[in-house]
Backbone bond lengths (Angstrom), bond angles and torsions (degrees), N, CA, C in turn:
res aa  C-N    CA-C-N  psi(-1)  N-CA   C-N-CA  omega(-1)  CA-C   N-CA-C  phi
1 X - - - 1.450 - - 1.531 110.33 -
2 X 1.298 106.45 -30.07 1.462 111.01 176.85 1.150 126.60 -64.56
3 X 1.498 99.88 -44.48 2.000 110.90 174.27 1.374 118.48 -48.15
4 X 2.040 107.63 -43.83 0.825 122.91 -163.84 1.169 120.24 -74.29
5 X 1.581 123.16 -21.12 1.268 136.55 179.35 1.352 111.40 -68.82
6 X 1.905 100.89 -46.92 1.191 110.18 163.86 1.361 150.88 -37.54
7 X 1.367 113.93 -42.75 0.848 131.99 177.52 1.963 112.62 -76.26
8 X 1.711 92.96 -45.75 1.698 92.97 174.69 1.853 113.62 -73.30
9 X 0.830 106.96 9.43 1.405 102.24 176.85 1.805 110.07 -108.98
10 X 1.075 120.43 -13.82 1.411 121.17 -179.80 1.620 97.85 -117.84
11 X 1.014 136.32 -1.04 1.613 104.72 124.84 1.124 153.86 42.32
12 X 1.211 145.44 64.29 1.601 127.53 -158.06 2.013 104.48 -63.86
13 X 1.433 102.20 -35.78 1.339 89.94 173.44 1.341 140.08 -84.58
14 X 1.757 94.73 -2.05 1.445 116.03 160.04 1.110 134.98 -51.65
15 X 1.763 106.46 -60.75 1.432 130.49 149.30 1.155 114.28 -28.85
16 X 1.427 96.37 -78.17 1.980 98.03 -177.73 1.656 110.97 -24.87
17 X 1.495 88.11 -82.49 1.905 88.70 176.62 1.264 137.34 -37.65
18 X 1.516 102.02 -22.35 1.889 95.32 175.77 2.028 98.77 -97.44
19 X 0.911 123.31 -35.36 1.389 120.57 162.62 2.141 107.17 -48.31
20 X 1.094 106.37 -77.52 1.890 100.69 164.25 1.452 118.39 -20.01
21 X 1.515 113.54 -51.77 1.533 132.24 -169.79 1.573 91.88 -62.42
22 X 1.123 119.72 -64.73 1.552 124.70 -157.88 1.790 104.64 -74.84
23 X 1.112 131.37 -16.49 1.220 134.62 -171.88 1.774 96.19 -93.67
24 X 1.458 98.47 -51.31 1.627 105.55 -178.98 2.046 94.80 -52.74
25 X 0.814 123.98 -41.58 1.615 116.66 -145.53 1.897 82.86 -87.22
26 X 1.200 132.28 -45.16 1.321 154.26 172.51 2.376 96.75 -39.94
27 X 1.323 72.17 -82.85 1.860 71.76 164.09 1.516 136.09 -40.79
28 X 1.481 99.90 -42.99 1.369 99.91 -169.35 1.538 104.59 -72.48
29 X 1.578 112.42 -48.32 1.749 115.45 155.09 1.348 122.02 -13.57
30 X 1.567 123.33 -63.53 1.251 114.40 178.65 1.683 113.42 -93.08
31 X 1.327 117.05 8.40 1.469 112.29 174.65 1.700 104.34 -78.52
32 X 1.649 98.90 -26.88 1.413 100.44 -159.91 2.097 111.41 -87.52
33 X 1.462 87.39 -12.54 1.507 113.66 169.54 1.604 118.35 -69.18
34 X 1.336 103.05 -47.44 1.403 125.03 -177.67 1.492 105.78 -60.71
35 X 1.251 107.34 -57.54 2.129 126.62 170.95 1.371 98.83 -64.71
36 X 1.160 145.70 -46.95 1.381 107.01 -161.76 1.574 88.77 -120.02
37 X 1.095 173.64 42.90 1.183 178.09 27.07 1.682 116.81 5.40
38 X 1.226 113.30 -63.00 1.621 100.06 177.50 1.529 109.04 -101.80
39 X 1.476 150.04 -39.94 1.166 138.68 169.15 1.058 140.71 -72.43
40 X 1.218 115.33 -27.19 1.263 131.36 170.24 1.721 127.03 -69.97
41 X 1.230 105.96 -52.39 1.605 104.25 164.63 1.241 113.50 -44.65
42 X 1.205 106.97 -64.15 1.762 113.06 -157.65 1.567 91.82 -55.95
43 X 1.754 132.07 -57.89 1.142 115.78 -165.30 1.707 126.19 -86.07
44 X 1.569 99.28 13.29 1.330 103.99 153.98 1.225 114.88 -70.44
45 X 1.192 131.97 -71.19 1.458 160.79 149.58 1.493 95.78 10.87
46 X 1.254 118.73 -58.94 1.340 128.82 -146.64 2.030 94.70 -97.62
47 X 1.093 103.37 -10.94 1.332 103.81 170.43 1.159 112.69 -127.95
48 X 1.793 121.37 50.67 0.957 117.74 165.86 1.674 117.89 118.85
49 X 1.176 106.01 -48.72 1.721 102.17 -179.77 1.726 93.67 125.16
50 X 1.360 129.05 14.62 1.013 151.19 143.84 1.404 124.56 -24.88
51 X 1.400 121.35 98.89 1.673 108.88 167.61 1.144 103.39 -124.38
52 X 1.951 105.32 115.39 1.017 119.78 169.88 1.912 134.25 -47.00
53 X 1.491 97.10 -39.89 1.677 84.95 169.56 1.254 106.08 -73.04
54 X 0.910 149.80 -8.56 1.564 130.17 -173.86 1.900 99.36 -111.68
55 X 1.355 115.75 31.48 1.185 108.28 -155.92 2.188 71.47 -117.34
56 X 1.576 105.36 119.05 1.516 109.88 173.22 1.828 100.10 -171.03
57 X 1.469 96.77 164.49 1.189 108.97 174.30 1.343 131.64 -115.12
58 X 1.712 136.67 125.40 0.954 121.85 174.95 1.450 132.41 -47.14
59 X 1.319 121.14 111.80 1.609 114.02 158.97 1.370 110.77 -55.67
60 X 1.668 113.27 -71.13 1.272 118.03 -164.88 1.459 106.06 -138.60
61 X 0.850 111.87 134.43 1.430 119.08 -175.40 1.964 119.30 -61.80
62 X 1.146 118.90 178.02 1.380 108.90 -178.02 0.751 140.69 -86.24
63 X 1.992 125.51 -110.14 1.217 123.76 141.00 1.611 113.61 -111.20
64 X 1.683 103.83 0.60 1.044 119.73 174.62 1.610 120.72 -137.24
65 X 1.547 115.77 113.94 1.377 120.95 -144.82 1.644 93.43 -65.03
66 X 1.844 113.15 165.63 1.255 126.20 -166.03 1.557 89.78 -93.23
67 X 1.186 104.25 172.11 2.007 122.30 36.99 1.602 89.69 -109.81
68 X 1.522 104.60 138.35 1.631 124.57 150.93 1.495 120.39 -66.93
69 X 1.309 121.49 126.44 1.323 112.05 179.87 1.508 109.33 -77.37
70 X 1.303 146.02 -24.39 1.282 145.77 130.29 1.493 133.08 -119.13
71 X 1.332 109.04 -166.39 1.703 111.12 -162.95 1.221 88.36 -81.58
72 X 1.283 154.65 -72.50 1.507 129.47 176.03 1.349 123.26 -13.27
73 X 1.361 105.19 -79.72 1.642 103.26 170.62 1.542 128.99 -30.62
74 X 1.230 120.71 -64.39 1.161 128.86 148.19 1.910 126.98 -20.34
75 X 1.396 105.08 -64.57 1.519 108.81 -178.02 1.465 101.54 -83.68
76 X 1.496 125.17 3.81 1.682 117.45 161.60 1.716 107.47 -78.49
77 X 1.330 115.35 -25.88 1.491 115.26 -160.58 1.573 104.15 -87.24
78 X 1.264 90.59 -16.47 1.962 109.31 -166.80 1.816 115.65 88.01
79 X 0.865 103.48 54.52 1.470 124.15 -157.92 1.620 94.45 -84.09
80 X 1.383 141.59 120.86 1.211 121.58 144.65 1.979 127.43 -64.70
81 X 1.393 122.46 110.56 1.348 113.95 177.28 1.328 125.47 -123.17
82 X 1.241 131.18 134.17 1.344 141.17 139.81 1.232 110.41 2.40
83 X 1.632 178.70 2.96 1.826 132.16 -123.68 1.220 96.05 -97.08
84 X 1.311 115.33 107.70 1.271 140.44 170.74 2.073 88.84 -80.66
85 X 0.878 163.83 -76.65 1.338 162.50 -101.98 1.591 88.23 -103.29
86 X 1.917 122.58 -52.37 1.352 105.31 -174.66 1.246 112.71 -75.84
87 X 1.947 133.78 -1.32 1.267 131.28 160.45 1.421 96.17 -71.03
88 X 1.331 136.14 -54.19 1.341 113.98 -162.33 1.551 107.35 -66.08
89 X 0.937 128.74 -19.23 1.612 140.53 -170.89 1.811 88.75 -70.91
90 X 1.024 94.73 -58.21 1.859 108.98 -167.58 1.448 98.67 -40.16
91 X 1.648 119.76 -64.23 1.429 126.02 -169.15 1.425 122.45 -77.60
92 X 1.104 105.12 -26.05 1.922 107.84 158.58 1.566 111.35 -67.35
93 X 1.569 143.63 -39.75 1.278 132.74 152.66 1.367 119.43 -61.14
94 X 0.936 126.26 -13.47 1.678 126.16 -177.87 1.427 95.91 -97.58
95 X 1.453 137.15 -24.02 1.867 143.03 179.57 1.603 87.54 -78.29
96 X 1.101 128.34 -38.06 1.371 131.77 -157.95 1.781 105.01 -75.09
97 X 1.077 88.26 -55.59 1.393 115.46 -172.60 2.074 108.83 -63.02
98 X 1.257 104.37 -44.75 1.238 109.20 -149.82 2.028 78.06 -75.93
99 X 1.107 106.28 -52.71 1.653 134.69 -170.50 1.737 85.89 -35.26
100 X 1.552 119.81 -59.70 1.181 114.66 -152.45 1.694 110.11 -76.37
101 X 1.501 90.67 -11.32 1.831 86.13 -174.51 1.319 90.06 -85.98
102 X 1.426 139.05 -54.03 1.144 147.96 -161.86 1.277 101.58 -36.47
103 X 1.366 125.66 -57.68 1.614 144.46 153.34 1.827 108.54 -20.62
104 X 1.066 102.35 -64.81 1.807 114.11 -167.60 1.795 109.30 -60.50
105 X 1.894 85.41 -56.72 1.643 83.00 167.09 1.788 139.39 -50.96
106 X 1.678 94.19 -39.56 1.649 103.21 -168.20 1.223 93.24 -76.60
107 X 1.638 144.90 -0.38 1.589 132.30 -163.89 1.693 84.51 -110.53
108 X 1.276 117.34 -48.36 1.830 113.45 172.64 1.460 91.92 -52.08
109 X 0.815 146.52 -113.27 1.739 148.66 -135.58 1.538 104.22 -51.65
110 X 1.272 123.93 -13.82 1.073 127.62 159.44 1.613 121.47 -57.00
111 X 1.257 103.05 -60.65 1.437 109.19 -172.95 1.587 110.73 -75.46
112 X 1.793 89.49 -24.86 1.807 77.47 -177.89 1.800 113.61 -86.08
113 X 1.011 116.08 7.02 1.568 131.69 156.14 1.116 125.79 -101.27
114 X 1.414 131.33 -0.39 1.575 136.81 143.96 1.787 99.87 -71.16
115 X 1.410 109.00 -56.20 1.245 98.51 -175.35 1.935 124.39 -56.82
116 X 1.184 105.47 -40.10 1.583 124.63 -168.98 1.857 96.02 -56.46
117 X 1.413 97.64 -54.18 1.530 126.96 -171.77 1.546 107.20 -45.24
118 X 1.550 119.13 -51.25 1.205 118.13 -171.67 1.597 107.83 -79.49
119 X 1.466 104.68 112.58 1.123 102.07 169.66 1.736 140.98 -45.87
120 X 0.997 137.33 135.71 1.870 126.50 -174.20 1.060 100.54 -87.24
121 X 1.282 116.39 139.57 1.289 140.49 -172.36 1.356 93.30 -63.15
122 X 1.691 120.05 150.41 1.611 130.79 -173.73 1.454 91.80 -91.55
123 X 1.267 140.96 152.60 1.401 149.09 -178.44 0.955 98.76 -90.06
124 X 1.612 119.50 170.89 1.663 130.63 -158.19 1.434 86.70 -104.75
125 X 1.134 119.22 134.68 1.913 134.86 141.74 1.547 105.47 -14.15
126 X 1.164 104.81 128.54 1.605 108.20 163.42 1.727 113.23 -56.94
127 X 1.049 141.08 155.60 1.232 160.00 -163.16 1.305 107.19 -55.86
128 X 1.290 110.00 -59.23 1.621 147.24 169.27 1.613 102.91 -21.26
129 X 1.947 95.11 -70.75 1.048 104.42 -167.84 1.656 127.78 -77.85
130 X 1.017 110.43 -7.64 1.418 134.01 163.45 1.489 125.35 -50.60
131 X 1.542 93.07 -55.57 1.543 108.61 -170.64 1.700 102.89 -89.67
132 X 1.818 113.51 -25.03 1.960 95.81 -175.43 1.760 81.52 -85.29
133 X 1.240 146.31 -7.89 1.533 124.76 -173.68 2.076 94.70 -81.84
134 X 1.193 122.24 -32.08 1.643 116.80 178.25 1.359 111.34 -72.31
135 X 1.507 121.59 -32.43 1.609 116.25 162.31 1.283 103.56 -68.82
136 X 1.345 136.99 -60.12 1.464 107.65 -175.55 1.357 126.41 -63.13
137 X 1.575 126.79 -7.63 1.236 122.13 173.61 1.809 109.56 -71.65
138 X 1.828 96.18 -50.14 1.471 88.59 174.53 1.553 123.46 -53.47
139 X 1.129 116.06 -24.41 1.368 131.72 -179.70 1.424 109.61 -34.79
140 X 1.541 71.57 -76.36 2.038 95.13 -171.16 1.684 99.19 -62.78
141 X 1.347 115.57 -30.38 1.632 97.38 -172.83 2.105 106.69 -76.01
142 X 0.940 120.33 11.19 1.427 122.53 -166.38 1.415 109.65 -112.89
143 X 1.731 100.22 -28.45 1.788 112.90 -176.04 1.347 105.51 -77.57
């Protein structure tokens, strides 16, 4: 059982996948940088002065009545809340994300349909057959 493990774990497509894993987890880091660091300010801003992660609604209040100035505050008091702003945060990195594979994939199926596309060259006649097809040409040119 051991060999066998062995063997499925070294893998070239094993590898691959845990290299993918670590790049994927690497990505999502700066997808999530990109969303709440560069897009998000500016289009709070632009709708107002708006910050979406801190943008939620009380269910139920705490042990200490609101308003919370954010969802931290809130989930320190024991606050039940809504965060509607870190769902919208959530689905703009997942648009980001999905967008960028969508990207990776259509350039793979790309190449592998340039490749499919180019026809393979037909191989040359064996030697053999070369030389009895010039006797039968002389053939026919003599009859």
């Amino acid at each position: 059982m051991l060999q066998e493990f062995k063997k499925f774990a070294v893998k070239g497509n094993m590898i691959d996948m845990a290299v993918g894993i670590i790049i994927g987890a690497a990505f999502s880091t700066i997808v999530s940088s990109l969303v709440d660091d560069i897009l998000m300010p500016p289009l709070g801003l632009v709708l107002g002065g708006v910050d979406f992660s801190d943008l939620f609604v009380v269910l139920k209040a705490g042990t200490t009545p609101g308003p919370y100035p954010t969802v931290e505050a809130a989930g320190e008091v024991g606050a039940v809340t809504w965060n509607i702003g870190l769902f919208v945060n959530a689905v703009i990195k997942f648009l980001i994300v999905a967008f960028a594979l969508f990207m990776v994939v259509k350039s793979i199926n790309k190449l592998r349909h340039k490749e499919a596309a180019a026809p393979a060259k037909p191989a040359a006649p064996p030697r053999n057959e070369v030389l009895l097809a010039e006797i039968r040409d002389l053939l026919k040119e003599r009859s």
